[in-house]
MITOR-563767 format. One record per residue (C-alpha): x, y, z; residue in three letters. Coordinates in pm, whole numbers, plus 32768, in hexadecimal, padded with zeros to 4 digits. Example, Ala and Ser with C-alpha at 12.3 -4.5 7.8 and 13.67 -1.06 7.14 Angstrom:
<atoms>
84CE7E3E830CAla 85577F9682CASer 
</atoms>
This chain:
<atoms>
8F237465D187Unk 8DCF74BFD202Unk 8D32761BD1A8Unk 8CB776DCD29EUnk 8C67783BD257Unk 8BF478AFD112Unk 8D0279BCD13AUnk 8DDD78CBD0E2Unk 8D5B7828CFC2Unk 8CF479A2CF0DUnk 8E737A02CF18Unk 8EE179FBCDADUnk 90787A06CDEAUnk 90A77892CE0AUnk 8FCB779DCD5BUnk 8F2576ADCE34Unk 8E187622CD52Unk 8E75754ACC16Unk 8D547568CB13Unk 8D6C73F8CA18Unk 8CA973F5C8E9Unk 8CD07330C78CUnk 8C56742BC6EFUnk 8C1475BFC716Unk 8BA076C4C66EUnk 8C6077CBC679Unk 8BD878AAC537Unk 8B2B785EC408Unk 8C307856C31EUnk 8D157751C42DUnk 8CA77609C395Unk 8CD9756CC50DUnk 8B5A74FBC548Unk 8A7C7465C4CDUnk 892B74C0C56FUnk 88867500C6BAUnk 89877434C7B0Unk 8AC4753FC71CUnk 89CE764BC70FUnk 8974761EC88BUnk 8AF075ECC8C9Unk 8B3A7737C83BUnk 8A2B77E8C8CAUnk 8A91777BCA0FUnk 8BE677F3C9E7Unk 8B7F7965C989Unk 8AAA7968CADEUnk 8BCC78F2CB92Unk 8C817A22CAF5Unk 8B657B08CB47Unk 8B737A6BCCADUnk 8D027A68CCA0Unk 8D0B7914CD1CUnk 8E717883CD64Unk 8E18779ACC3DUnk 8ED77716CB1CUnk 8E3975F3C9FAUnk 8EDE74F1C937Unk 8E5B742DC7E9Unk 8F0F73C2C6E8Unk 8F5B7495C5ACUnk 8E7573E1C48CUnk 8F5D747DC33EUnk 8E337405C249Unk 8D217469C350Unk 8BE373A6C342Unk 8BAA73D0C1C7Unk 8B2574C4C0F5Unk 89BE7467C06BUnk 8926748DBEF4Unk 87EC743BBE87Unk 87BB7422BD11Unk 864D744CBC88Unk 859F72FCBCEDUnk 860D730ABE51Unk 87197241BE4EUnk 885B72DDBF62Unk 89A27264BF06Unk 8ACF72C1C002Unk 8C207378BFA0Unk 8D3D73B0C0C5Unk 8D1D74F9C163Unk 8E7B75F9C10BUnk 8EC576CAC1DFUnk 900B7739C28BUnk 90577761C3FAUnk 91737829C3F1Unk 906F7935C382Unk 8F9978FDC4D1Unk 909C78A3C5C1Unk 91F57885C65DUnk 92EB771DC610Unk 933D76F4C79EUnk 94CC768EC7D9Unk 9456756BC8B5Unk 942C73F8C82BUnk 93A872D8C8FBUnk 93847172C878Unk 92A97043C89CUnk 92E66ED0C878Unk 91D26E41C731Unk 91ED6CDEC6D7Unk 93356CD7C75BUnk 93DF6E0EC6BFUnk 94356F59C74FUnk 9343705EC68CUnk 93D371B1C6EBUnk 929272D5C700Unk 92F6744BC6E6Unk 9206754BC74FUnk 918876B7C6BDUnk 90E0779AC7ACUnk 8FBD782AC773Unk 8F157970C837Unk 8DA679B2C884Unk 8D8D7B18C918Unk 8C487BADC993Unk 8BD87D12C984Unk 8C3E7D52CACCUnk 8D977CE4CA9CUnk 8DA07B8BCB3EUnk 8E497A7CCA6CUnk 8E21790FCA50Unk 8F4C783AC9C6Unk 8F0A770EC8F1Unk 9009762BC863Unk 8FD77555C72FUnk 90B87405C70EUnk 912E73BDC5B0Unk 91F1725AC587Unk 925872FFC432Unk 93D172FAC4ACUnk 94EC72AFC3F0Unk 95A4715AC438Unk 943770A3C49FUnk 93ED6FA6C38BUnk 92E87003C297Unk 91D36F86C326Unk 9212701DC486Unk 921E715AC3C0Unk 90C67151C342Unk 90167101C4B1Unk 8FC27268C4F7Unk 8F3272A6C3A0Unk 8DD97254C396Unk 8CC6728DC4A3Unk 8C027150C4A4Unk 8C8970C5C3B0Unk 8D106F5CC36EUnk 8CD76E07C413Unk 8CBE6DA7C56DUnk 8E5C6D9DC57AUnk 8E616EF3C503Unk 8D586F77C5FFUnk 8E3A6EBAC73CUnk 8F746F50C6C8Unk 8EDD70A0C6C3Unk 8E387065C7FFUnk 8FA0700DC891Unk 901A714BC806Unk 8F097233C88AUnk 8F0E716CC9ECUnk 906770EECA48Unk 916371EBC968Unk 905F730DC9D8Unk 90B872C6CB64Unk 923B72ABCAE2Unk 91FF73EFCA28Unk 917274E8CB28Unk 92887452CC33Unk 939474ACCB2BUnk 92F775FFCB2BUnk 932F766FCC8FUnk 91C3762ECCF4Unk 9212756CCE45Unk 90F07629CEF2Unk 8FF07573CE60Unk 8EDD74DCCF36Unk 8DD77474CE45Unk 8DB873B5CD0AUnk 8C7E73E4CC40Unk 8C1372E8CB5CUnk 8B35735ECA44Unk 8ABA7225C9ABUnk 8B5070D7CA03Unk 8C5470E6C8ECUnk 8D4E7185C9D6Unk 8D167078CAC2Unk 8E527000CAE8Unk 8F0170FBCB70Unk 8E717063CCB0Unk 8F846F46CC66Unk 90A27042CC6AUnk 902870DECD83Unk 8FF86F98CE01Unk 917C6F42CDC8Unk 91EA707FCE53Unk 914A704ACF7FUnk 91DE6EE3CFD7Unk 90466E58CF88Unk 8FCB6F40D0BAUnk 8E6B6F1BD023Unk 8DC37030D118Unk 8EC87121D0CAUnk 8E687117CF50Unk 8CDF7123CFAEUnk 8D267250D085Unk 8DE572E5CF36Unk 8CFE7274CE2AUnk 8BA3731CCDBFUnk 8AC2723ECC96Unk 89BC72EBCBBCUnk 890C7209CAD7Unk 882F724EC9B1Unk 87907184C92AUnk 868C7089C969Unk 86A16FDFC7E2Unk 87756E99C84BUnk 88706EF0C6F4Unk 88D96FFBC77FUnk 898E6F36C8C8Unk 8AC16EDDC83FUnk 8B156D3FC85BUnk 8C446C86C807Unk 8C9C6B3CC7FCUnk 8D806AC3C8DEUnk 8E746A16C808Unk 8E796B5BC723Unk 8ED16BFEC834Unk 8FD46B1DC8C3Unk 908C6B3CC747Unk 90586CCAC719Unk 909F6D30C8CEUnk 91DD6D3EC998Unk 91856C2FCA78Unk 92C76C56CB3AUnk 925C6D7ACBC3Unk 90F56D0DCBBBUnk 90B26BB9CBE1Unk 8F956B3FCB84Unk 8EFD6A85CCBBUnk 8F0F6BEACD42Unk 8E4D6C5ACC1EUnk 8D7A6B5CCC2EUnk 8D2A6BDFCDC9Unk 8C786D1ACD63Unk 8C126D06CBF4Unk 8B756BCACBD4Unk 8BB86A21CBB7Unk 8B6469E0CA51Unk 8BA96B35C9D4Unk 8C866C7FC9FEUnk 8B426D5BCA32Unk 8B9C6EB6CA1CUnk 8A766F63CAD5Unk 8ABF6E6CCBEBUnk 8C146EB5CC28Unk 8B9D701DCC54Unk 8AA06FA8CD57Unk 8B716EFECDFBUnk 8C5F6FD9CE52Unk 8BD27131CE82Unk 8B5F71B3CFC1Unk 8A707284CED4Unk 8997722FCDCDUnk 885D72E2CD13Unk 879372B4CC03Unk 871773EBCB19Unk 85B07427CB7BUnk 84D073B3CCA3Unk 840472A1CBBDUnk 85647234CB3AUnk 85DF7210CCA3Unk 84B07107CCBFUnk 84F8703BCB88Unk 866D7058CBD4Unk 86296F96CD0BUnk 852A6EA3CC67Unk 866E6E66CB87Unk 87736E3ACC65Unk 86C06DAACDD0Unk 877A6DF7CF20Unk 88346F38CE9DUnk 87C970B6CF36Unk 87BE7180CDDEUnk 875772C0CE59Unk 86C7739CCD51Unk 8743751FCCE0Unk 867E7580CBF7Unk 875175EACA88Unk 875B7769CA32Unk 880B785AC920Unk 88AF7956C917Unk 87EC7A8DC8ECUnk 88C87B6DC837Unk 890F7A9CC758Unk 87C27A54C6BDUnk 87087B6CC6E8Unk 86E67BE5C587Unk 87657D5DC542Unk 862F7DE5C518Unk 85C77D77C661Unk 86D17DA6C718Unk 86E07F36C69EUnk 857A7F1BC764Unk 861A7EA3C8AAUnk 87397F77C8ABUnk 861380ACC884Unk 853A802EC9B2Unk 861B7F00CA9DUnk 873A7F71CB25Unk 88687E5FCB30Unk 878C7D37CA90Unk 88CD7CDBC9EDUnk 89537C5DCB14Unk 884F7C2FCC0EUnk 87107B9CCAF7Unk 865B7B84CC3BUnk 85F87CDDCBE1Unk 85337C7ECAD2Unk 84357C5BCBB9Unk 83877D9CCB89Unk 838B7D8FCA12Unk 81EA7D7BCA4AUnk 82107EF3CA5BUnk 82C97F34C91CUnk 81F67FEBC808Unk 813B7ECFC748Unk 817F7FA8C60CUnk 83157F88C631Unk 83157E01C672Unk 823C7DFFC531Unk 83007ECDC482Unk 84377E0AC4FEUnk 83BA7CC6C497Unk 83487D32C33CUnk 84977DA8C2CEUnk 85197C4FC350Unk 841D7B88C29DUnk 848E7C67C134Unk 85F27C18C18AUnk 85C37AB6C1B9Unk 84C87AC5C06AUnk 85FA7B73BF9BUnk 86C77A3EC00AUnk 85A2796CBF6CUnk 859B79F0BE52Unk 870C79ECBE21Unk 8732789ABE79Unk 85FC7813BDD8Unk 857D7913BCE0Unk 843B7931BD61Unk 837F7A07BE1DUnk 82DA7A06BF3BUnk 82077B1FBFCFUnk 82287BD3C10CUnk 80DA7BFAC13AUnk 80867AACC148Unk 808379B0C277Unk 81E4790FC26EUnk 820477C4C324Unk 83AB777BC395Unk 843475D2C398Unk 859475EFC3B5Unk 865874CCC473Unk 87257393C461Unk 868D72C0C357Unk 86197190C3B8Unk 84E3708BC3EBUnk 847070C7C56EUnk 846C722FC4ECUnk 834C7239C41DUnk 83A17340C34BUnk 828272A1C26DUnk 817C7296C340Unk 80DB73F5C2C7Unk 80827355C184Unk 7FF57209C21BUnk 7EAF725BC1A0Unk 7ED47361C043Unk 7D78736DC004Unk 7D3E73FDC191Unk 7E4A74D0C157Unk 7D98757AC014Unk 7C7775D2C0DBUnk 7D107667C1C5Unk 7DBE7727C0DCUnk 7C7B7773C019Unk 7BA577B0C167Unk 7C8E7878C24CUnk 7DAC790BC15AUnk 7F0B78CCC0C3Unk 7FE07829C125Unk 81667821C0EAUnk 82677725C17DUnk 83FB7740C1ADUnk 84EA75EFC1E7Unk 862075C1C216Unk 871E74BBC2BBUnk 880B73CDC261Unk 88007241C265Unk 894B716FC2DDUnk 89B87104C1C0Unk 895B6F94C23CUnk 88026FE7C288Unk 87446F6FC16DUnk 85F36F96C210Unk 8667710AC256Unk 86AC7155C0FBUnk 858A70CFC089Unk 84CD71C2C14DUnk 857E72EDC08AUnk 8534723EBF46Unk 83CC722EBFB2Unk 83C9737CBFF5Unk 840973E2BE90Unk 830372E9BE3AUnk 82037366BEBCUnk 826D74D6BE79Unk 82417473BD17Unk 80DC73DEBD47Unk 804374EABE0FUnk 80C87610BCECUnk 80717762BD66Unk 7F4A76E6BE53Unk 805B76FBBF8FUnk 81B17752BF0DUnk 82C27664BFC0Unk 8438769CBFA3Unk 854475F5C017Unk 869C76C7C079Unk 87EF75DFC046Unk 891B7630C0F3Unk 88567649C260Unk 8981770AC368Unk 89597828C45DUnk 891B7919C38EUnk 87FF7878C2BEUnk 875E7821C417Unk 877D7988C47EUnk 86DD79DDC355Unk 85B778E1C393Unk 85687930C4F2Unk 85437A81C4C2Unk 84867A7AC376Unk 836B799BC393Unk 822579EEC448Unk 81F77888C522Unk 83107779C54AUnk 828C761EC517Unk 832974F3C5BEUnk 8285738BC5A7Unk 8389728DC66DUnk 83217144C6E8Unk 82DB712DC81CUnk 837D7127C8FBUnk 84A67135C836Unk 85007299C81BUnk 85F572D9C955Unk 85E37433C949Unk 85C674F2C802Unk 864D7643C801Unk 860676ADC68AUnk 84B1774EC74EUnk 855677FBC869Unk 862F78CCC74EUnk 84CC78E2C690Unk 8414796BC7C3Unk 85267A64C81AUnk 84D27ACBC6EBUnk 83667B15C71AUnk 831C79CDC644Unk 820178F7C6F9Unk 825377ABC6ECUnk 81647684C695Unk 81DC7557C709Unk 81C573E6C780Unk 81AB73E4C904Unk 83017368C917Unk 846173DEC9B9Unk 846D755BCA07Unk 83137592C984Unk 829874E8CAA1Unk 82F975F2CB8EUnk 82E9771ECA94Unk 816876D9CA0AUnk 806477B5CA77Unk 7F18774EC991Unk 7EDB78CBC8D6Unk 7FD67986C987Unk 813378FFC923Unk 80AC7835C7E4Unk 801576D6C801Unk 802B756CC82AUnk 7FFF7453C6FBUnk 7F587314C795Unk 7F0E726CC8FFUnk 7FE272D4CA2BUnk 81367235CA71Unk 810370CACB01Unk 81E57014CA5DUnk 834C6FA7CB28Unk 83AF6E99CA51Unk 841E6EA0C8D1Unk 836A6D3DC8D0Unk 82126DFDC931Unk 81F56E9AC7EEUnk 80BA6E73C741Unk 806F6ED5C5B0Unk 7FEC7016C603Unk 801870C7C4B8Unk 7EE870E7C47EUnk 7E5D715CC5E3Unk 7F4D729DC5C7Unk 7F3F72D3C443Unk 7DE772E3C4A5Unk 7E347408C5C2Unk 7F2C74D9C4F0Unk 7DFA74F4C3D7Unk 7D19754EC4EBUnk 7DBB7642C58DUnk 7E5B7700C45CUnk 7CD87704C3CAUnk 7C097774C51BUnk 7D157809C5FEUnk 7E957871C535Unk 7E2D78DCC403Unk 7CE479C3C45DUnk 7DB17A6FC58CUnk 7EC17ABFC473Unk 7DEF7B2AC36FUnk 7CD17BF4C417Unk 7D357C2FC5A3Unk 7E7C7CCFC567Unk 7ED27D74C6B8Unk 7E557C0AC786Unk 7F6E7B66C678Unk 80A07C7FC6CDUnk 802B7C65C869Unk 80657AF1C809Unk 81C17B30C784Unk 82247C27C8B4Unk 81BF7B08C9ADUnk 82A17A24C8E3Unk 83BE7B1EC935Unk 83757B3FCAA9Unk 830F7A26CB11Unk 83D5792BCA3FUnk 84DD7A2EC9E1Unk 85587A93CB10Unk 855F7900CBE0Unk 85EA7851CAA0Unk 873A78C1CAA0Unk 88B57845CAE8Unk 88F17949CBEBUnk 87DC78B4CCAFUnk 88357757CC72Unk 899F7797CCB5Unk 896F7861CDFDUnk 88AA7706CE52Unk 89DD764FCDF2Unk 8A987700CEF2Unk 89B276F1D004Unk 897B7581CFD4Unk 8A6E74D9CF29Unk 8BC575A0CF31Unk 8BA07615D0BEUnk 8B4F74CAD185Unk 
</atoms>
């Protein structure tokens, strides 16, 4: 099974790569992600098209999607089911493969779904669905909701994606396959079926299996209890002493199963590749560094630019390189009639309005604690003089809270707060309803992205890499991508004291050391650059585009796939 010349592995006729997600994002108005882990998914999938990679994905279908979010007047998000349907989208796939849950026989079918690049290549991707008649009515509901439900719900979706996913690309015809990537430890357990299939030859499945982890925030390594997992599993086929080998004595730990048995694994940045290791001792997590996909977020406006003065950027974003030497006058000009789009959105949403000439800060992620979406208004009195000594300010959120995240929705709620308490000194709006379209809007629209994680908690963070492709500086925690991305002044700047930290357990309160730093350098540095040294602020925002631009994207991190993990 070994891979030898990349001449084999960029041959699109026969798939030899199987892509496994829980969730991707396949377009805005496909309710089947929820934030930047499906995002990455899908944006890895469209530079595998670009590339024509022998590639095809699997994740599970998610009928109600994540949930759609509302947020009445006080800040308060309440959750509806998401409705959409997939026969609009994609094609119901003849083939059926089953798995064995608590027991019972739970049949999957499977609807196909096409990415297809500009250049003609096309990725694959099949959704499972346990919606099938003759499974009992709580089988039926298993592929219904992404991350939703107990722990029993999560393990029986986890057997879908992992186990019936294997059984679902062999009933396909895909018996060329030589690699199985595992985005996130929730498809984990294909490594079982593999496992099975292979009579327990435990180096065959290494040399098959690839592991990308992404997280260093311990929730998000799924854990199971073993006697759960003895009721829900097939332990015929997978008895638990051999689960018990290579995920783990007291528990059925997801993320090391993966480790286990994968000849590859990675974590999403460089500093994540550190605390990955701090995490899980005695493991080689290598690090490839996240990207997106450039065509994708590049905003109209901008892209119109491109098209005028870099040839084949849509494929090749290497190219945006030399956007240094684009007119300053166009990528103003670009990014102005972004920033008015994203302000008519505003104003429909929210009925106010916000000004285009006026400095507009951009907070749009996953909402929840070690994300500080707060941590601008730490200090409101600080934050009026800088307001009243350097210019105005406005501010954009967005993001949605698990619906079990009670922490993260009080974030939002405080939002509104203290939107209401500051008036019209800095206008603050929140945007429900956060999806790929909203984040387009975002990225493009505001004039700095702000992003305040706890360290060293954000893995990767690629909210600023769409932000910076389009000509948005970013102003961020040293943290994740930002690490590698931040030049002081040239690219945008740093919030706080340089990356340290390896260990969750190392973190210190230092709210108020980087509140402090974000006043600072919006009063002295951001905010007198915008206002009164216009051409040093759009140089700023070209450098974003070639320097970060042009390195942070899925074709790069891809082709690094294939050169490291894929041919080995």
């Amino acid at each position: 099974m070994e891979l030898k010349k990349i001449e084999e592995v960029i041959e699109p006729t026969h798939p030899r790569i199987a892509y496994f997600s829980m969730e991707i994002a396949l377009q805005s108005d496909i309710p089947t992600y929820s934030g930047g882990l499906g995002v990455l998914a899908g944006d890895t999938l469209r530079a595998a098209a670009d590339l024509k990679l022998p590639l095809v994905a699997v994740s599970l279908l998610h009928a109600e999607g994540y949930f759609d979010q509302s947020v009445d007047p006080d800040g308060n998000q309440s959750e509806q089911p998401s409705k959409w349907n997939p026969a609009d989208f994609m094609e119901l796939m003849p083939n059926d493969v089953s798995v064995k849950i608590e027991g019972r026989d739970v049949k999957l079918k499977a609807w196909r779904y096409e990415i297809e690049s500009v250049n003609g290549g096309i990725i694959p991707v099949f959704l499972l669905d346990a919606d099938v008649e003759g499974n009992e009515e709580q089988d039926r509901q298993l592929t219904k909701r992404l991350y939703g439900g107990d722990r029993s719900y999560r393990l029986k979706q986890e057997i879908i994606l992992g186990i019936g996913g294997v059984r679902l690309v062999e009933s396909l015809g895909f018996d060329k396959l030589e690699k199985f990537h595992m985005n996130e430890g929730h498809a984990s357990l294909l490594t079982l079926e593999l496992l099975k299939d292979s009579d327990n030859n435990e180096e065959l499945v290494k040399d098959v299996c690839v592991f990308t982890t992404h997280t260093p925030v311990a929730a998000g390594h799924d854990k199971f209890d073993y006697n759960l997992v003895q009721s829900i599993i097939d332990t015929e086929n997978f008895p638990i002493d051999l689960i018990k080998k290579y995920a783990g004595d007291s528990e059925l730990n997801t993320t090391q199963l993966a480790l286990n048995l994968s000849g590859f694994s990675n974590a999403v940045a460089k500093k994540h590749s550190v605390v990955s290791k701090n995490m899980f001792p005695g493991y080689n997590i290598r690090a490839i560094t996240n990207g997106i996909h450039s065509n994708t977020w590049t905003c109209d406006e901008l892209a119109e630019v491109f098209d005028k003065h870099l040839e084949d950027w849509r494929v090749d974003p290497f190219n945006l390189r030399s956007a240094v030497v684009i007119p300053s006058n166009e990528i103003w000009e670009a990014h102005q009639n972004a920033k008015r789009r994203l302000f008519q959105v505003i104003k429909e949403k929210t009925d106010i309005d916000y000004d285009p000439e006026i400095f507009t800060i951009g907070f749009a992620r996953r909402a929840t604690g070690y994300k500080r979406a707060h941590l601008i208004f730490h200090d409101l009195k600080r934050l009026r003089e800088v307001v009243k000594n350097a210019g105005n300010i406005q501010i954009v959120f967005a993001g949605k809270a698990h619906p079990n995240d009670g922490e993260g929705k009080d974030n939002i709620k405080r939002i509104y707060d203290v939107a209401k308490e500051l008036g019209g000194e800095v206008k603050v709006v929140f945007l429900e309803g956060y999806d790929m379209d909203l984040a387009k809007l975002m990225v493009s629209g505001v004039d700095v992205w702000l992003n305040t994680p706890m360290r060293p908690r954000e893995a990767s963070g690629t909210s600023g890499m769409k932000a910076a492709h389009n000509g948005v500086p970013n102003f961020s925690v040293l943290d994740g991508w930002w690490i590698e991305g931040h030049a002081e002044n040239i690219t945008g700047w740093g919030i706080g004291h340089k990356p340290t930290e390896v260990s969750l357990d190392a973190d210190a309160n230092v709210d108020d050391e980087d509140a402090k730093d974000i006043y600072s350098k919006l009063e002295y540095v951001i905010l007198p650059t915008y206002y009164s040294r216009r051409d040093e602020w759009i140089h700023i925002m070209k450098n974003a585009i070639a320097f970060n631009g042009s390195f942070f994207t899925t074709r790069r991190m891809v082709l690094q796939y294939v050169s490291k993990a894929y041919i080995r």
